[in-house]
MARKE-267022 format. One record per residue: residue number from 1; x, z, y of N, C-alpha, C, O in turn. Coordinates in Angstrom, 3 decimals. Layout:
// MARKE-267022
NUM|X|Z|Y|X|Z|Y|X|Z|Y|X|Z|Y
...
END
This chain:
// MARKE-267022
1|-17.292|-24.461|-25.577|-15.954|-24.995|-25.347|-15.268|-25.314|-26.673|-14.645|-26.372|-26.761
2|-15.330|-24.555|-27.617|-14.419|-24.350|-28.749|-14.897|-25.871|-29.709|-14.147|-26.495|-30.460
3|-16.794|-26.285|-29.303|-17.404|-27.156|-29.955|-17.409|-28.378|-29.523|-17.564|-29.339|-30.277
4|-17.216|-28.485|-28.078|-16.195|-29.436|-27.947|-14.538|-30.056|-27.891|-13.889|-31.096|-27.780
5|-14.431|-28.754|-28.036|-12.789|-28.903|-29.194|-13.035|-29.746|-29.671|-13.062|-30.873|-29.179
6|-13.273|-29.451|-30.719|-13.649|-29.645|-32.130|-14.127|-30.778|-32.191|-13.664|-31.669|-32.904
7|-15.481|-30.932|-31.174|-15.965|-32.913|-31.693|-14.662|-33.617|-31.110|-14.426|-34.691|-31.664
8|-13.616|-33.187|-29.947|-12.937|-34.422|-29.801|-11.786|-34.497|-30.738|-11.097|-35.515|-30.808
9|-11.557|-33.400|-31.488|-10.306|-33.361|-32.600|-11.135|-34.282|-33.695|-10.439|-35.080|-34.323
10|-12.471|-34.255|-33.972|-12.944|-34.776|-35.063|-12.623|-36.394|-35.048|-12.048|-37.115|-35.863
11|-13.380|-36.714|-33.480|-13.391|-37.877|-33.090|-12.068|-38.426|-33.244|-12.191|-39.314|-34.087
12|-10.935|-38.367|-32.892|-10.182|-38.595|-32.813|-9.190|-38.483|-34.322|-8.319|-39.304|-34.609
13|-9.439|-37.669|-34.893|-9.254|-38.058|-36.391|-9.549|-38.847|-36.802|-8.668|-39.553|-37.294
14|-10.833|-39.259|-36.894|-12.107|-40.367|-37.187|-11.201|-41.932|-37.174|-10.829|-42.806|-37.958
15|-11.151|-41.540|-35.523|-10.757|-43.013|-34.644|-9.154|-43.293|-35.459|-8.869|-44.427|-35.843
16|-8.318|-42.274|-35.628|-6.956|-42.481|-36.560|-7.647|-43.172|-37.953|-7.726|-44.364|-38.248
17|-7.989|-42.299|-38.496|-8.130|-42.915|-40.221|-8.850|-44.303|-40.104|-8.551|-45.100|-40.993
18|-9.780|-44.743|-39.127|-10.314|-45.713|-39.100|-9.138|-46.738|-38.257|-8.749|-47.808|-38.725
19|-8.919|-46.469|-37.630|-7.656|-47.280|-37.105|-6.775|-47.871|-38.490|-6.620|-49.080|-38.659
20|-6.176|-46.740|-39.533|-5.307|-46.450|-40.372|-5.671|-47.898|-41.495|-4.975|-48.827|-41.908
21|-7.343|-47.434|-41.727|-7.766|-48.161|-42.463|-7.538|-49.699|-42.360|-6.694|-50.302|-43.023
22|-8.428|-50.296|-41.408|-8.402|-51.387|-40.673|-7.115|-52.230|-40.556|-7.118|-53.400|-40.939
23|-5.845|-51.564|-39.950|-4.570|-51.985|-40.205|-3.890|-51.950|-41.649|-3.190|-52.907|-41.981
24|-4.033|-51.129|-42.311|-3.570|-51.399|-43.877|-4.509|-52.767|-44.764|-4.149|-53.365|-45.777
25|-5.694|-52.942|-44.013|-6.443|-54.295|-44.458|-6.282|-55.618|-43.744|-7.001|-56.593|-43.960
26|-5.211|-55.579|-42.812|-4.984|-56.711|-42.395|-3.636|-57.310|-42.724|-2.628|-56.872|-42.169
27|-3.600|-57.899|-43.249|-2.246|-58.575|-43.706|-1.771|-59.591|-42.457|-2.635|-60.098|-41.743
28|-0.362|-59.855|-42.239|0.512|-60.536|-41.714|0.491|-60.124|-39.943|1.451|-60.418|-39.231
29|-0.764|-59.404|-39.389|-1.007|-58.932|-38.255|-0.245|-57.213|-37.699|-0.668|-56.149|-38.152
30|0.501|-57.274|-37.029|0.481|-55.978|-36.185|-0.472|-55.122|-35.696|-1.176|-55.622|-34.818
31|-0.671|-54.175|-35.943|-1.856|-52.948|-35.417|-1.516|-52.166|-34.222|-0.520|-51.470|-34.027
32|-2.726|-52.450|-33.300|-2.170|-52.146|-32.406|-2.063|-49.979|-32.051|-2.877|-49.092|-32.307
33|-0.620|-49.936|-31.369|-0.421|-48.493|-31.548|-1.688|-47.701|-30.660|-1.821|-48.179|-29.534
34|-2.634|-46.570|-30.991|-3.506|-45.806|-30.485|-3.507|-44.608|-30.384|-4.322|-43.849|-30.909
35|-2.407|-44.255|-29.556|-1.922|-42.598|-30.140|-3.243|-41.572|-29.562|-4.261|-42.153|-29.940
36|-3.392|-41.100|-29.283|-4.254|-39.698|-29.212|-3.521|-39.546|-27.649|-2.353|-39.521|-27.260
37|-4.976|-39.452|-26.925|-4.831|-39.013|-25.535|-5.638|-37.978|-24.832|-5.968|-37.947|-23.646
38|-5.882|-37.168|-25.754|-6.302|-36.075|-25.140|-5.105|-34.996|-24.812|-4.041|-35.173|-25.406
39|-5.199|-34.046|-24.033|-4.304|-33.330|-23.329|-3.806|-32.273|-24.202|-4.350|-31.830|-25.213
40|-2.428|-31.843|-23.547|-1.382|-31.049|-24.367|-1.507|-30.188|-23.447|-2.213|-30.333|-22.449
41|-0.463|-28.707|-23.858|-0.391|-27.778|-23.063|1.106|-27.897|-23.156|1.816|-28.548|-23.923
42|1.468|-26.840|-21.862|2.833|-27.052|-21.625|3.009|-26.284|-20.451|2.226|-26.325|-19.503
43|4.394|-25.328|-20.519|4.925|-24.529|-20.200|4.527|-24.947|-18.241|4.255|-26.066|-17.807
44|4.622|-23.682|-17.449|4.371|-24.403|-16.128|5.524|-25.637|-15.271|5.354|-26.590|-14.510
45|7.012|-24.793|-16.073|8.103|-25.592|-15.787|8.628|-26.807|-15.991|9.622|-27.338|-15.496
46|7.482|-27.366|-17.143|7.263|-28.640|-17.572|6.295|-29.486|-17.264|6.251|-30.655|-17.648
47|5.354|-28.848|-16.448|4.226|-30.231|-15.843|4.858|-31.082|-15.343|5.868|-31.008|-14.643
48|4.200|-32.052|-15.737|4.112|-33.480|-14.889|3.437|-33.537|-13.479|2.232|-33.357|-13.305
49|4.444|-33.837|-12.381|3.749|-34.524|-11.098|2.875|-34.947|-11.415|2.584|-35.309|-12.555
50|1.936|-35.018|-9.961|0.823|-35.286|-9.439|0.805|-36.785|-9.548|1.940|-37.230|-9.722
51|-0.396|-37.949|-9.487|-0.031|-38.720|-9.687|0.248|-40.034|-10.753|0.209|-41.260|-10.653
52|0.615|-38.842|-12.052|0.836|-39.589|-13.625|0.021|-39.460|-14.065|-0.745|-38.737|-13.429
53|-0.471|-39.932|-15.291|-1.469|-40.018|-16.370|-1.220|-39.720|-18.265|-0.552|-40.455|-18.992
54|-1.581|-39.107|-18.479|-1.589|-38.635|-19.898|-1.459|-40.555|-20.431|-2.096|-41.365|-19.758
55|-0.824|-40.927|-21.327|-1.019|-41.989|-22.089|-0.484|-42.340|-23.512|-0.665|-43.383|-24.140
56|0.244|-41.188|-23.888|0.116|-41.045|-25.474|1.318|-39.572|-25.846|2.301|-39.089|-25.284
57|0.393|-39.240|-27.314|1.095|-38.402|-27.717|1.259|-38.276|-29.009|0.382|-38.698|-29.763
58|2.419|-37.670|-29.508|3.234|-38.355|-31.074|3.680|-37.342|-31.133|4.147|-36.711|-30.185
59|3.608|-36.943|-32.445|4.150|-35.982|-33.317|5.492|-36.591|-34.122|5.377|-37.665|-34.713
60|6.467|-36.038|-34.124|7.653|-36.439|-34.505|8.435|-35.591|-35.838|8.081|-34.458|-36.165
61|9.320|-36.190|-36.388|10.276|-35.667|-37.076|11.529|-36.332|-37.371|11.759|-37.466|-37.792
62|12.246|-35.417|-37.072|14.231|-36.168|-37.476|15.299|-34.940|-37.118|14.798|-33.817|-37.081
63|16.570|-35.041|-36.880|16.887|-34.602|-37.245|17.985|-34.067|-35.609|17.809|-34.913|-34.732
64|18.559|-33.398|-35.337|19.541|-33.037|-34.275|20.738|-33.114|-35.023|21.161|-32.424|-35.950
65|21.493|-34.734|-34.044|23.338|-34.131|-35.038|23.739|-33.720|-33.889|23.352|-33.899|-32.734
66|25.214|-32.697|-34.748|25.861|-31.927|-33.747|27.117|-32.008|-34.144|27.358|-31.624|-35.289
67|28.101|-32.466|-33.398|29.043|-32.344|-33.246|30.127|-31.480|-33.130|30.026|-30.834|-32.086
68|31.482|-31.100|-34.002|32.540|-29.811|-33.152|33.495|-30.450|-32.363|34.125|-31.431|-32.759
69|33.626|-29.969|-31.324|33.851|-30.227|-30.270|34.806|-28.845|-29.586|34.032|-28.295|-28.802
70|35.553|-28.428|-29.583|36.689|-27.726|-29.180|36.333|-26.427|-29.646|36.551|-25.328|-29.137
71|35.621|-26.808|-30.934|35.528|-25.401|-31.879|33.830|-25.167|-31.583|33.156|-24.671|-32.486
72|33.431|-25.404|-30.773|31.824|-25.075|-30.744|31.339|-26.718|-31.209|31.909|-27.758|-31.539
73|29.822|-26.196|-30.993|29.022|-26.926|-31.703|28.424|-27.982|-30.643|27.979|-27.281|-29.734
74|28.206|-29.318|-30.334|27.615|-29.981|-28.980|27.010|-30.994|-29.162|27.729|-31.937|-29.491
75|25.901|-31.210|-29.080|24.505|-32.402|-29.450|25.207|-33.681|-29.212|25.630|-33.982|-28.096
76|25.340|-34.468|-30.302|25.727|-35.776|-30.324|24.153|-36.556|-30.255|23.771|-37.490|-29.549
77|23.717|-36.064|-30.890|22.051|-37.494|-30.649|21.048|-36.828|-31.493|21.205|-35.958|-32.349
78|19.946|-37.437|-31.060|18.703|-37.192|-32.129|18.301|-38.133|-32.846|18.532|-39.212|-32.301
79|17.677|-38.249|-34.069|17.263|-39.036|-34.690|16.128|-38.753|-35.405|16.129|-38.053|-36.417
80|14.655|-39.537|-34.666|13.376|-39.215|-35.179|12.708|-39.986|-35.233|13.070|-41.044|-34.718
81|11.226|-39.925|-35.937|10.473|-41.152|-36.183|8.994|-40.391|-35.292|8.712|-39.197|-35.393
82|8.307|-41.266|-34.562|7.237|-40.592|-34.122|5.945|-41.405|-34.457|5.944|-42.636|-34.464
83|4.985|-40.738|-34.699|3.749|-41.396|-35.638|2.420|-40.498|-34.388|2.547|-39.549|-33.614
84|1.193|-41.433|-34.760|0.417|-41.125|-33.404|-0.266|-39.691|-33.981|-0.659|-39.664|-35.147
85|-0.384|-38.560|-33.158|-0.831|-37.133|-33.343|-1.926|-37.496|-34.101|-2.647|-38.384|-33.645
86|-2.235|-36.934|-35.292|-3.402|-36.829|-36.234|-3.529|-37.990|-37.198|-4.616|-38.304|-37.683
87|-2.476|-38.577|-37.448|-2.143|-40.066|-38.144|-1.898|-39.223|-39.414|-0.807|-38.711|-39.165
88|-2.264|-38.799|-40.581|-2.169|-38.386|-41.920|-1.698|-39.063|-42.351|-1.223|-38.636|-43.403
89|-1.422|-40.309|-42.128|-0.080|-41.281|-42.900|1.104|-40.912|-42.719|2.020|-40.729|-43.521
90|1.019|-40.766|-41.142|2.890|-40.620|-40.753|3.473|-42.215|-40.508|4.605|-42.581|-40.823
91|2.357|-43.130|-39.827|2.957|-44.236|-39.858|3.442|-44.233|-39.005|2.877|-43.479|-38.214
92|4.904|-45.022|-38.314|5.779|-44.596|-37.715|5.129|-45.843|-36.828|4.644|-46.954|-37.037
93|5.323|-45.263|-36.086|5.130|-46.250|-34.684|6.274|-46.507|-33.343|6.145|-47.380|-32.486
94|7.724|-45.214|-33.452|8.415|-45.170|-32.564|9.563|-44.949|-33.472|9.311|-44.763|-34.662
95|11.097|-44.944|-32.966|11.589|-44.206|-33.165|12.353|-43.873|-32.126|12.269|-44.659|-31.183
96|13.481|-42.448|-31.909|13.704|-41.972|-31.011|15.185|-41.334|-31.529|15.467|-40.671|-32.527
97|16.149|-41.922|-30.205|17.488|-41.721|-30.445|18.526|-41.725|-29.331|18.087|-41.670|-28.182
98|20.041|-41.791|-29.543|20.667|-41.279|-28.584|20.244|-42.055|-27.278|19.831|-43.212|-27.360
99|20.352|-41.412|-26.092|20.222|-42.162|-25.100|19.512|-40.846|-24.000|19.835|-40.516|-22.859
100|18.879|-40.538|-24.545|17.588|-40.486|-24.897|16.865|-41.612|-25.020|16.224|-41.777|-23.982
101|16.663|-42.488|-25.826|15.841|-43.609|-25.965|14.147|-42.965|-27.241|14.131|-42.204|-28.208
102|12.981|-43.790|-26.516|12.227|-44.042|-28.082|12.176|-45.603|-27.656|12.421|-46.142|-26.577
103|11.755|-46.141|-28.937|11.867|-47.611|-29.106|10.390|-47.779|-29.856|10.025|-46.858|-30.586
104|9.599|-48.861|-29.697|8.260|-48.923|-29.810|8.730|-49.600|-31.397|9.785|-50.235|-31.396
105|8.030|-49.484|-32.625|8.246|-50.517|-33.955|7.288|-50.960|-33.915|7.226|-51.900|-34.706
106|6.468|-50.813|-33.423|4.784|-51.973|-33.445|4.856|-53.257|-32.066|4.270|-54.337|-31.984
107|5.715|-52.661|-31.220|5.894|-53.712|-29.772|6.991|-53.984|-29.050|6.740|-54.655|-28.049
108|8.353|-53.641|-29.235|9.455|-53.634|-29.296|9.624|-52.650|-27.769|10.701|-52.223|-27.352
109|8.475|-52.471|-27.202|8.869|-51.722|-25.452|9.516|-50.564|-25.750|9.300|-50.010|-26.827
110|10.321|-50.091|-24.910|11.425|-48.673|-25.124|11.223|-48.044|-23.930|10.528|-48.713|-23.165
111|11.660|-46.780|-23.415|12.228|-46.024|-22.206|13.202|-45.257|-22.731|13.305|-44.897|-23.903
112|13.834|-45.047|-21.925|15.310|-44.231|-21.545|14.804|-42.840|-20.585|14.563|-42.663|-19.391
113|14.798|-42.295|-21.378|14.976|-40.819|-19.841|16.274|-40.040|-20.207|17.202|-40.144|-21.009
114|15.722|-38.913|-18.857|16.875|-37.928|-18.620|16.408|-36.358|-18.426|15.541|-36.173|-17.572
115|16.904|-35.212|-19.142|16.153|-34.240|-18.541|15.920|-34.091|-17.119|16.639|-34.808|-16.423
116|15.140|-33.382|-16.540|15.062|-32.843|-15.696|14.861|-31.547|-15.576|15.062|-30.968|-14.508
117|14.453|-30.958|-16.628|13.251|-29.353|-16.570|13.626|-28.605|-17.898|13.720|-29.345|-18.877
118|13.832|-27.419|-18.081|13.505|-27.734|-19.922|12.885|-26.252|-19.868|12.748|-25.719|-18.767
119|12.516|-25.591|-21.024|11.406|-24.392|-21.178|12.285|-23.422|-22.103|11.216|-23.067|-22.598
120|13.041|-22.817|-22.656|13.858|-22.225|-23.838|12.448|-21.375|-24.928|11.434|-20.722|-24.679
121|12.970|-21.744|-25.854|12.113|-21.106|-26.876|13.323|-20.485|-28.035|14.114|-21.230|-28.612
122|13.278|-19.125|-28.210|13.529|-18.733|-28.987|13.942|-19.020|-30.695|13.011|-19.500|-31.341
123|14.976|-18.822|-31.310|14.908|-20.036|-32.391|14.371|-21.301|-32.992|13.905|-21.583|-34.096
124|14.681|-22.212|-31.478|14.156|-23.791|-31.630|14.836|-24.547|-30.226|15.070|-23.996|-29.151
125|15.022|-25.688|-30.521|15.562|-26.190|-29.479|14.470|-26.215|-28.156|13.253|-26.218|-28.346
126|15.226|-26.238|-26.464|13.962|-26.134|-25.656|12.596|-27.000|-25.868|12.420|-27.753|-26.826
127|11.853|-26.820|-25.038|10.798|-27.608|-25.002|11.388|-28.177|-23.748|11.973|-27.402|-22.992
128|11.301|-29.405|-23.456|11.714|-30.493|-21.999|10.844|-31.099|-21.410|9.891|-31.544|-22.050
129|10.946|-31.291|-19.931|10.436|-32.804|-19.110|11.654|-33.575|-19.294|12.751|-33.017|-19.306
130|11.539|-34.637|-19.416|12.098|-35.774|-19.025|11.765|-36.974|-18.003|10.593|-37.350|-18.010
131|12.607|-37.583|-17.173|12.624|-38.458|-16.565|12.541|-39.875|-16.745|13.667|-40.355|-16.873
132|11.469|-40.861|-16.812|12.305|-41.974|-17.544|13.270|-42.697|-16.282|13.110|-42.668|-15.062
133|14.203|-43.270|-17.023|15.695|-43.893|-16.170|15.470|-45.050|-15.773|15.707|-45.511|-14.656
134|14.625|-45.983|-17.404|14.717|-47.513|-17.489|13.336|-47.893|-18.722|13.350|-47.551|-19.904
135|12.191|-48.701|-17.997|11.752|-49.048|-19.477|12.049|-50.737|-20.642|13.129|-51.329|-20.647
136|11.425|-50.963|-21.073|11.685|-52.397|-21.094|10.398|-53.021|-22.357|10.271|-52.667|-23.529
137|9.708|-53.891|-21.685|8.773|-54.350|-22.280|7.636|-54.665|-22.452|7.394|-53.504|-22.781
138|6.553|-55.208|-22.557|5.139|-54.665|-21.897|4.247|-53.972|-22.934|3.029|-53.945|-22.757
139|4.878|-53.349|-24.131|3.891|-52.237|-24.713|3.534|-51.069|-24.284|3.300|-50.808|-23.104
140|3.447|-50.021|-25.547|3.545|-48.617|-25.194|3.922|-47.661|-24.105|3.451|-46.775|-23.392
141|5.175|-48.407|-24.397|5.900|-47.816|-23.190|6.651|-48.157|-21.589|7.347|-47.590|-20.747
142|5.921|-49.595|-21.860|6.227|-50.013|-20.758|5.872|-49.337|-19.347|4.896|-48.616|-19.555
143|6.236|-49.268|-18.055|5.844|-48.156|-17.038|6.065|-47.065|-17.353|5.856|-46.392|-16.343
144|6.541|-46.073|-18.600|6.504|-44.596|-18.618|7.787|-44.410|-17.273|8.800|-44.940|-16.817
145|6.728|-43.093|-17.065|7.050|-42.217|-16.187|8.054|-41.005|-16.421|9.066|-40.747|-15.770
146|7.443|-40.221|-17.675|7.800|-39.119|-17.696|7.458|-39.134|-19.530|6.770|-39.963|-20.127
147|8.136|-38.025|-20.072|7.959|-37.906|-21.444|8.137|-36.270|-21.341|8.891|-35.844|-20.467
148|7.482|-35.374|-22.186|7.502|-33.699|-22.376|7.921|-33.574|-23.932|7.550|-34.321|-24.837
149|8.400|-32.951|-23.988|9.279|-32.836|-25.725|8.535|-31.066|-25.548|8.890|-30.044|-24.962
150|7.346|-31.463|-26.423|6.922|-29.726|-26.502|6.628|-29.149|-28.131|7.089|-29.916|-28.977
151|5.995|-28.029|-28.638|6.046|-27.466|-30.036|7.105|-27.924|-30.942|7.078|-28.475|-32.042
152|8.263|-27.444|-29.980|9.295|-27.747|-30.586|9.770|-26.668|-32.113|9.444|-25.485|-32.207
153|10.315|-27.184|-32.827|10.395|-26.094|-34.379|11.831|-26.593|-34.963|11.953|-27.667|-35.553
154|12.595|-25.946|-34.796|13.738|-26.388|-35.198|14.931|-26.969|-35.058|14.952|-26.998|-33.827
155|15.825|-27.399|-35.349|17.071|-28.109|-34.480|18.240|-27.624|-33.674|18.987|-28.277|-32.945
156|18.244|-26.255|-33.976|19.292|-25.409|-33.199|20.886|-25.755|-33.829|20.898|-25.870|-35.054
157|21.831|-25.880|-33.336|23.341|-26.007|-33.664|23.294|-24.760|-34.421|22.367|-24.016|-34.103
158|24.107|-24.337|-35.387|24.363|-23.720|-35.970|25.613|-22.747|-35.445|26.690|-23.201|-35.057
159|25.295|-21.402|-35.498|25.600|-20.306|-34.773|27.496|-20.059|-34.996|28.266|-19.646|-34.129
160|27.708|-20.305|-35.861|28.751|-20.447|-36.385|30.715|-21.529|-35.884|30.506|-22.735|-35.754
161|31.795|-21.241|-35.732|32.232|-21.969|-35.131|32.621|-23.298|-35.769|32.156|-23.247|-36.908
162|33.263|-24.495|-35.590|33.519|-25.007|-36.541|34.732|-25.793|-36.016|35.254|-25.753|-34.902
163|35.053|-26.532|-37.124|36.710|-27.149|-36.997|36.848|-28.549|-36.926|36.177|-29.280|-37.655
164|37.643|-28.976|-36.130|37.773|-30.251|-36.488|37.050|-31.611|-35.858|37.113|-31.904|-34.664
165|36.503|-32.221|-36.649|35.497|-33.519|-36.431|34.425|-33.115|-37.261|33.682|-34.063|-37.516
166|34.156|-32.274|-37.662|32.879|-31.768|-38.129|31.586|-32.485|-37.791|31.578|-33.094|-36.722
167|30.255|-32.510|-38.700|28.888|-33.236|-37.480|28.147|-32.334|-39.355|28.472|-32.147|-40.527
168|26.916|-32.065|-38.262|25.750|-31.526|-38.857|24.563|-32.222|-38.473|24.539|-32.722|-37.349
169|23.797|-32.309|-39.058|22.435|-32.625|-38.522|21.020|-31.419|-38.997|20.806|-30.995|-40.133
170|20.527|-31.216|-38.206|19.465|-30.160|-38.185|18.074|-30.699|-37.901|17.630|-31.177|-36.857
171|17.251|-30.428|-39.566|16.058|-31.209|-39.034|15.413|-29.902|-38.378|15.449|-28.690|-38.591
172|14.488|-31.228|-36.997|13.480|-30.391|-36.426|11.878|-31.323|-36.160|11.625|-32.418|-36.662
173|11.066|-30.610|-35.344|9.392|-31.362|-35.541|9.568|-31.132|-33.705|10.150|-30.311|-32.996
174|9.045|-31.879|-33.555|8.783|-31.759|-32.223|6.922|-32.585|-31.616|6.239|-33.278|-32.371
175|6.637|-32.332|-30.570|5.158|-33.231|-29.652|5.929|-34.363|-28.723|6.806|-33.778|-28.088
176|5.919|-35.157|-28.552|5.843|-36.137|-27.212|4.940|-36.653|-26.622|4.203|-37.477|-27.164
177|4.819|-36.289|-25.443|3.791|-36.718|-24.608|4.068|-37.521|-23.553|4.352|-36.968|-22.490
178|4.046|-38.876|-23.620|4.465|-39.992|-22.761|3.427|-40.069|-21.770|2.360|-39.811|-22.326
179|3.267|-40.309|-20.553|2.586|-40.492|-18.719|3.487|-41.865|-18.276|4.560|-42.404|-18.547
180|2.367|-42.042|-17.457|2.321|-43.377|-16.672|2.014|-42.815|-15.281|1.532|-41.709|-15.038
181|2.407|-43.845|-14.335|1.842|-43.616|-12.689|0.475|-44.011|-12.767|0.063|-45.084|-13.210
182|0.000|-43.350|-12.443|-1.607|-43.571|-11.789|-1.778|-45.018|-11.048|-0.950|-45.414|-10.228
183|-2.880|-45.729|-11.400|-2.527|-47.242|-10.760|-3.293|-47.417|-9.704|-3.221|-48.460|-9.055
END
């Protein structure tokens, strides 16, 4: 089991850097996005219905702003860049912001979700399901279903009260794992 771990983490490294390669040698052309589709784990309260399909997953980073808001602290938006799981570049392929929106930078397709579910983790923001609301486009993300915000690390409001019009931002790392309906 552990050795086929392992060949599909290899493989799939492989298939990134060679992807990586290939697109940094093509001039004036778009590369097309290939995130890593092998399976995540995730809390039971966060599966995905029956039905959907694994169809990409991105490792992220940005930042949680937070707002004061009648003396406490209250999530104004996120702001992150998401690059395909095992991409050693970090080439950004999404980014992801208030709305909940991510927005495709290689194909312009977006979705919109909404929580539905979320998992609490101990000094880090939850781990979530999300709903998508609306997509738009025929890339990446066109048809998503559902998105899971999991290995979440970071991003908590700050414990503290605050005054005013105050805004913080808190970087955190998070997984996304975008699903499609089964066709």
């Amino acid at each position: 089991m552990k050795l086929a771990k392992r060949l599909v983490l290899a493989t799939t490294a492989f298939a990134a850097v060679t992807a990586g390669t290939l697109a940094s040698a093509t001039v004036g052309q778009a590369a097309p996005v290939q995130p890593a589709r092998h399976g995540v784990d995730a809390p039971a309260a966060l599966k995905v219905p029956e039905g959907n399909r694994l169809t990409g997953v991105f490792s992220a980073e940005g930042v949680q702003t937070y707002t004061c808001t009648d003396g406490a602290w209250k999530l104004l938006e996120p702001a992150a860049t998401l690059w395909a799981r095992g991409d050693r570049s970090h080439r950004t392929v999404a980014l992801h912001s208030r709305g909940p929106v991510w927005v495709s930078t290689v194909d312009g397709s977006a979705v919109n979700a909404a929580a539905v579910a979320n998992s609490p983790k101990t000094g880090t923001i939850p781990e979530l399901l999300l709903k998508s609301t609306t997509t738009r486009g025929a890339g990446v993300f066109a048809d998503v279903s559902y998105i899971q915000r999991l290995n979440t690390h970071g991003g908590v409001a700050p414990a503290a009260a605050c005054t005013g019009t105050d805004q913080v931002s808190v970087p955190y790392s998070a997984t996304y794992a975008f699903y499609k309906p089964v066709k």
